[in-house]
C-alpha positions in Angstrom: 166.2 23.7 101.9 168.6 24.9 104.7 167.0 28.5 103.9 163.9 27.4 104.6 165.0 26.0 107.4 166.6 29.3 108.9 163.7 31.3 107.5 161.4 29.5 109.7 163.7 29.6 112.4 164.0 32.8 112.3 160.0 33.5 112.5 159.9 31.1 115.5 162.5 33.5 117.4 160.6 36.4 116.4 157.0 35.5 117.7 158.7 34.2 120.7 160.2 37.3 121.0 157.1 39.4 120.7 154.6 37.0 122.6 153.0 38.7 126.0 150.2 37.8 128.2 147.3 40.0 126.5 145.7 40.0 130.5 146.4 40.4 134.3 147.9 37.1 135.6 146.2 37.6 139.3 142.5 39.1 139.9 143.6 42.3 140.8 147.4 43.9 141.8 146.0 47.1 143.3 149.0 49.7 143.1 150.8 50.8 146.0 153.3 53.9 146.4 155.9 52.4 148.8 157.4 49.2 147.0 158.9 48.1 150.4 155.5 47.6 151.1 154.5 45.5 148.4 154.9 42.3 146.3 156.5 42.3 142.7 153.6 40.4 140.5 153.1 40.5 136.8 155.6 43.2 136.3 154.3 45.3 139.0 154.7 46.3 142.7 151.2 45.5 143.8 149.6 45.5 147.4 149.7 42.3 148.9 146.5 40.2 148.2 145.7 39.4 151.8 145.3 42.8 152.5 143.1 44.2 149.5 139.8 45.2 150.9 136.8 47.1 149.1 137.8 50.6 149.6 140.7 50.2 147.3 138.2 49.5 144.4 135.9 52.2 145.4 135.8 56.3 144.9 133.0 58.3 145.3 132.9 61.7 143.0 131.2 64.9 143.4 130.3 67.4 140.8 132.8 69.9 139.8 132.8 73.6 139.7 133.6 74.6 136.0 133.5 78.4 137.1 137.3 79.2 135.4 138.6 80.7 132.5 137.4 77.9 130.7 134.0 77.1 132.0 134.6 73.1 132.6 136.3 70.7 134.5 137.5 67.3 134.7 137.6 65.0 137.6 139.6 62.6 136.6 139.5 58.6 138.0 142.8 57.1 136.5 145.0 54.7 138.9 146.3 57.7 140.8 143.0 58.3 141.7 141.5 54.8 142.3 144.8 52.5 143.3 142.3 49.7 142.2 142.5 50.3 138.6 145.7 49.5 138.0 146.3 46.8 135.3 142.4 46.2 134.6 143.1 48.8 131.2 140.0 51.0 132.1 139.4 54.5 134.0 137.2 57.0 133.9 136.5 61.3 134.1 133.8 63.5 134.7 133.5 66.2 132.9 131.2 69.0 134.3 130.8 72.1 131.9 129.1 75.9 132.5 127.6 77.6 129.7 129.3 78.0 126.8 132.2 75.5 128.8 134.8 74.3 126.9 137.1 71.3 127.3 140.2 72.4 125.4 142.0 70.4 122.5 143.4 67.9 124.1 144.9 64.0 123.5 145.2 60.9 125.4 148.9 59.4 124.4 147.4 55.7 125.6 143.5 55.4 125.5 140.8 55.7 123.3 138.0 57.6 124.7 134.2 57.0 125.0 132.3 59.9 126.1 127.9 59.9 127.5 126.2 62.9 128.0 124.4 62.7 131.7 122.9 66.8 131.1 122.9 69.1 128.0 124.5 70.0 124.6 127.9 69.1 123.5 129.6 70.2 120.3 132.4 67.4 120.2 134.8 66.5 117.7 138.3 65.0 117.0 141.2 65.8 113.8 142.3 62.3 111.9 146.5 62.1 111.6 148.3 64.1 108.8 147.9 60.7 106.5 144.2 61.2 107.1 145.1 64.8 106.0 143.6 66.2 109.3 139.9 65.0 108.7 137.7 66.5 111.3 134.6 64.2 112.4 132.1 66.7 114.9 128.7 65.7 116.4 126.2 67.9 118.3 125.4 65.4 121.1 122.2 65.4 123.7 121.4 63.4 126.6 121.9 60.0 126.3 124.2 60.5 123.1 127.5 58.8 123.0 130.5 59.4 120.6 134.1 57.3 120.1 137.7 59.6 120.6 140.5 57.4 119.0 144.0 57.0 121.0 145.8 59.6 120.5 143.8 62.0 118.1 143.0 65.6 119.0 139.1 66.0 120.7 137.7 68.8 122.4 134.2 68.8 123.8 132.3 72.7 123.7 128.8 73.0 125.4 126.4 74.7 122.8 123.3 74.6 125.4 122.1 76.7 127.6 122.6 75.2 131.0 125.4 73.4 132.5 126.5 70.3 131.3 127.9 67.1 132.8 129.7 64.2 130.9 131.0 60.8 131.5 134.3 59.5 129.2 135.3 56.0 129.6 139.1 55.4 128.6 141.0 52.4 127.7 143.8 52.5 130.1 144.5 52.9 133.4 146.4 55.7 133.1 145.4 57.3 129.5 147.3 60.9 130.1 146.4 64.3 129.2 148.0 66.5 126.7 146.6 70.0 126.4 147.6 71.6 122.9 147.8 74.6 123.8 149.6 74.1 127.1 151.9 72.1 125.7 153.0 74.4 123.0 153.3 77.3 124.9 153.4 76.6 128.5 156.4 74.2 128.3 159.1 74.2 131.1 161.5 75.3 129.6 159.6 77.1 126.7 160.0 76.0 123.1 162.4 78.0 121.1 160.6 81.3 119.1 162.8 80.0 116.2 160.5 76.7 116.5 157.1 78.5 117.1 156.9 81.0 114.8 158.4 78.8 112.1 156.0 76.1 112.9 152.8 78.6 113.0 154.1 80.5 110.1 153.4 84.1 112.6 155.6 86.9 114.0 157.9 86.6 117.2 155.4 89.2 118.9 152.5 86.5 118.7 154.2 83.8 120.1 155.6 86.0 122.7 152.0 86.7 123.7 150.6 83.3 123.7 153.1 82.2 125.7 153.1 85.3 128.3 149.0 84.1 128.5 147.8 82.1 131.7 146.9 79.0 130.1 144.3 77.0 132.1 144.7 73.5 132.3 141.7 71.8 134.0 142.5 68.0 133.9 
């Protein structure tokens, strides 16, 4: 009986232990850079209250020129952008693509992605994890079409039409991040070890010295 007794115990402590609030305690707690100007609520160094007014909810966006190497480009509204998001668990991107565009392999470390075509003819797809053995899921996608990105899996988005392109993606975080594959792997500060690369990639020194001597565009 007296296991029992620390057995349960034991599980009390534990949900205790792991228990949060799953939501914002205040209506808002709109971010602000200077925490000498602020007020510490729910975890956070927030503007005060009485002096919240619309324009820290609001941001106005323009279309992009994706004239780069790449042919796209993101404009991005996480809580950097758009002080009012922070906390609320959403932000948002534009994605505007030339012909033939391309919006490289890329993750987001903390949101799942929802992505509407306003304009064209996507080719978009994302790669499951290793114990999915690296599944890859790809739709052609037309006006009006919508597709899912899970946290943290690989995506890219390629426009297959024969115009320009424009794109919406929803995200479920306030600050989702951006990790470009290939600028990550080769465009690190420092640079990853040769020994690593060419290991990893199973290729010659001489390759990985040329991807990394490449100007690697990054346009989130």
């Amino acid at each position: 009986m007296k296991v029992i007794y620390f057995l349960v115990s034991i599980l009390a402590l534990a949900s205790v232990s792991f228990a949060y609030d799953p939501s914002p305690l205040q209506d808002f707690c709109v971010a602000i850079k200077d925490p000498k100007d602020g007020v510490f609520v729910n975890g956070k160094f927030c503007k005060d209250p009485a002096l919240v007014k619309a324009e820290d909810f609001f941001k106005h966006i323009e279309p992009a020129n994706p004239v780069n190497a790449l042919g796209s480009q993101v404009t991005q509204v996480f809580v950097d952008q758009l002080l009012g998001l922070n906390t609320l668990g959403i932000s948002l991107a534009r994605i505007d693509f030339a012909p033939k565009g391309l919006n490289p392999p890329h993750i987001h470390p903390r949101g799942t992605e929802i992505l509407t075509v306003l304009e064209g003819t996507l080719y978009v797809g994302f790669v499951t994890s290793n114990q999915d053995k690296n599944r890859l899921f790809t739709k052609v996608l037309n006006k009006g079409d919508v597709f899912v990105f899970p946290i943290g899996l690989i995506h890219f988005q390629l426009n297959v039409g024969y115009g320009n392109a424009v794109a919406i993606a929803g995200l479920s975080s306030q600050n989702p991040g951006v990790i470009t594959i290939a600028n990550a792997l080769f465009k690190s500060d420092p640079l990853i070890s040769d020994e690593v690369l060419t290991k990893a990639f199973q290729v010659d020194k001489s390759i990985v010295d040329y991807l990394q001597g490449q100007t690697w565009y990054d346009n989130n």
